[in-house]
C-alpha positions as CSV (number, residue, x, y, z in Angstrom):
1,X,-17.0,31.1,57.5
2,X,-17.8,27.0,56.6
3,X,-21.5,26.2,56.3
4,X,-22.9,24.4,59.1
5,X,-23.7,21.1,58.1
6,X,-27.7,20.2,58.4
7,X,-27.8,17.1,57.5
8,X,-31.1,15.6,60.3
9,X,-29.4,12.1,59.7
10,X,-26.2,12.2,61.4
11,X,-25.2,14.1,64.4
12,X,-21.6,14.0,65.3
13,X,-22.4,14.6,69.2
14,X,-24.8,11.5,69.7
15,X,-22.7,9.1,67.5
16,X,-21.8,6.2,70.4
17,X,-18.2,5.7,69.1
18,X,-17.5,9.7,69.3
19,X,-19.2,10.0,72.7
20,X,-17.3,6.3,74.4
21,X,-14.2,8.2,72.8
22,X,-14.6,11.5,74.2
23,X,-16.1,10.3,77.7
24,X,-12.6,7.9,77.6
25,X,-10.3,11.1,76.8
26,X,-11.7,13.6,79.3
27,X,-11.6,10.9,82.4
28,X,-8.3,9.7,81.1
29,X,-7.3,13.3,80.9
30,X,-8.1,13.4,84.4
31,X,-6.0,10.9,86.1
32,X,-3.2,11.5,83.7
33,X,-2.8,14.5,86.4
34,X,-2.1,12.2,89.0
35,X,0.9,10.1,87.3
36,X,2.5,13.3,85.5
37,X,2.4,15.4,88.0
38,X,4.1,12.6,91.0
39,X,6.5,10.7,88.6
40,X,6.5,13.2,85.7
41,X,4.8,9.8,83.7
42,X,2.7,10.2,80.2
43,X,-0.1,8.3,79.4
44,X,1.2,5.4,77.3
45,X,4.4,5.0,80.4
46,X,1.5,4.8,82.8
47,X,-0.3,2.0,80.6
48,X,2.4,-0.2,80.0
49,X,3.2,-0.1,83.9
50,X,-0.1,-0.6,84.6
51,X,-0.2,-3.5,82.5
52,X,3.3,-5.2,83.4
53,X,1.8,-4.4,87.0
54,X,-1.0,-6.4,86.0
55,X,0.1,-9.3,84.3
56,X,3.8,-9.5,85.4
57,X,6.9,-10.3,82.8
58,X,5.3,-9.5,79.1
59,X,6.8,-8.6,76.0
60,X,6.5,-4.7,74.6
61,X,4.3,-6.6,71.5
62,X,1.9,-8.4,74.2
63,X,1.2,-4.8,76.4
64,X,0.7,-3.3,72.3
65,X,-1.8,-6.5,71.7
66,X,-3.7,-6.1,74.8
67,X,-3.5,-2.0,75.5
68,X,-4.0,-1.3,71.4
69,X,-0.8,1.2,71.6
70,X,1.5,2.2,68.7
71,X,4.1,-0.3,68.4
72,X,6.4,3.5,68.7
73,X,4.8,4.7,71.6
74,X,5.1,1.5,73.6
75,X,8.6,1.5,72.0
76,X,9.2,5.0,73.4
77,X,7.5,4.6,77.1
78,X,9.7,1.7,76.9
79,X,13.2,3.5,77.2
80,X,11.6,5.9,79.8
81,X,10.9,3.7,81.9
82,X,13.7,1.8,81.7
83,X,15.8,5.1,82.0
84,X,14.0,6.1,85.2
85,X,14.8,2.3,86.6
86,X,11.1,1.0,86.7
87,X,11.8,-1.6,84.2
88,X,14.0,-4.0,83.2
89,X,14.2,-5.7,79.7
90,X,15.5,-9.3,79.3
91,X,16.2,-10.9,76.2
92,X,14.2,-14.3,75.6
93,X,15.7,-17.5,75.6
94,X,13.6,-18.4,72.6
95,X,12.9,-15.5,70.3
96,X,16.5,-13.1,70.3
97,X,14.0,-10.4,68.7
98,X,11.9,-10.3,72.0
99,X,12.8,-9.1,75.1
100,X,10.7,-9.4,78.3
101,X,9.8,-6.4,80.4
102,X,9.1,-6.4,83.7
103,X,9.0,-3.7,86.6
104,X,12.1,-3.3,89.1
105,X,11.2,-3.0,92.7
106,X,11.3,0.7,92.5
107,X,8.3,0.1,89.7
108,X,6.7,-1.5,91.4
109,X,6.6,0.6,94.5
110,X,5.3,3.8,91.8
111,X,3.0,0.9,90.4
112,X,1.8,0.3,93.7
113,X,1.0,3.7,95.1
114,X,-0.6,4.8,91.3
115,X,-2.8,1.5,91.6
116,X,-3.9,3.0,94.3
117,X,-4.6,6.7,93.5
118,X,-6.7,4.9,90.7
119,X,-8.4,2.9,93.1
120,X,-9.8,6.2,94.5
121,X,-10.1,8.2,91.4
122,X,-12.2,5.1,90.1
123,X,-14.3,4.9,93.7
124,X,-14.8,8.9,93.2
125,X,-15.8,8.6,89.5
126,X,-19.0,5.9,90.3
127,X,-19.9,7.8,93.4
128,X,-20.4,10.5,91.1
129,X,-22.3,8.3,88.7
130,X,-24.3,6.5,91.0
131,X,-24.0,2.7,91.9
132,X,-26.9,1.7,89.4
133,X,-25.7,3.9,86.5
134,X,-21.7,2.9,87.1
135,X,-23.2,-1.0,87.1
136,X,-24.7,-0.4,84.0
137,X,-21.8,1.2,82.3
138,X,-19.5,-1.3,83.4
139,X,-21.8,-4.0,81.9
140,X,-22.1,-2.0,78.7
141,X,-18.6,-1.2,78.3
142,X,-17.8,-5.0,79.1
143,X,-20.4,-5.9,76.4
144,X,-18.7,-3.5,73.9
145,X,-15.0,-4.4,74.4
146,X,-16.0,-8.2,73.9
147,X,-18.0,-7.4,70.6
C-alpha cells in the first residue's frame, strides 16, 4: 500500500485549477447525457456544433483556437458530423489547405433544439446555485478565462 502523502503545504483537493477542472468535468458530464443519448453525439461533436452554431462558417483550426480541442479530435468530430449530414465542408477560395465548416439545415435544427436543452440545464444549474452565488461564479470564471 503507497504512503499517504502529508505534506501540510499542498492539498490536491483545494488547489483552484484541480477543483475549476473537476467542477467543469462533472457538469459537463452531465449534459453530455443529453446530446449522446438524443443524437448519439460526444463531447467534442457537440462543441464544434455549438461553436459553428455560434459563430456561423469557421474553419476546424478557428473552433480548435477558440474551444482549445486537439487538432485530432476536432479532426475526428469533424467527419462525424459531416457523416451524419450536420455539416458541410467547403474548400476556401484563398487557402486550398482550409476548408470552412458550417452546419446543414438538419444541424442546425439538432443545434437548435440542444441550444435549448442547455438553456434549461444552465437555468437548472444556477437555480441550484443560487442567483448571488451563480453571479459571482460567472464573474470569476469570466475574470479567469480573460487572465
Amino acid at each position: 500500500m503507497a504512503e499517504q502523502n502529508t505534506d501540510p503545504e499542498f492539498d490536491l483537493e483545494t488547489f483552484l485549477p484541480y477543483l475549476l477542472n473537476q467542477a467543469a468535468e462533472m457538469t459537463s458530464r452531465s449534459f453530455q447525457a443529453v446530446y449522446r443519448d438524443l443524437h448519439g453525439m460526444t463531447r467534442t461533436q457537440w462543441r464544434v456544433m455549438a461553436n459553428l452554431g455560434k459563430f456561423g462558417s469557421m474553419t476546424a483550426r478557428d473552433i480548435r483556437a477558440i474551444s482549445h480541442i486537439e487538432k485530432t479530435k476536432v479532426s475526428r468530430a469533424v467527419t462525424a458530423l459531416e457523416t451524419e449530414g450536420f455539416l458541410v465542408r467547403t474548400p476556401s477560395e484563398d487557402d486550398r489547405r482550409a476548408e470552412f465548416l458550417s452546419l446543414t439545415p438538419s444541424g442546425l435544427d439538432v443545434y437548435r433544439s440542444l441550444g435549448q436543452r442547455a438553456l434549461e440545464y444552465d437555468a437548472e444549474l444556477r437555480a441550484e446555485l443560487g442567483e448571488t452565488a451563480s453571479a459571482d461564479l460567472t464573474k470569476v470564471l469570466a475574470k479567469l478565462i480573460k487572465r
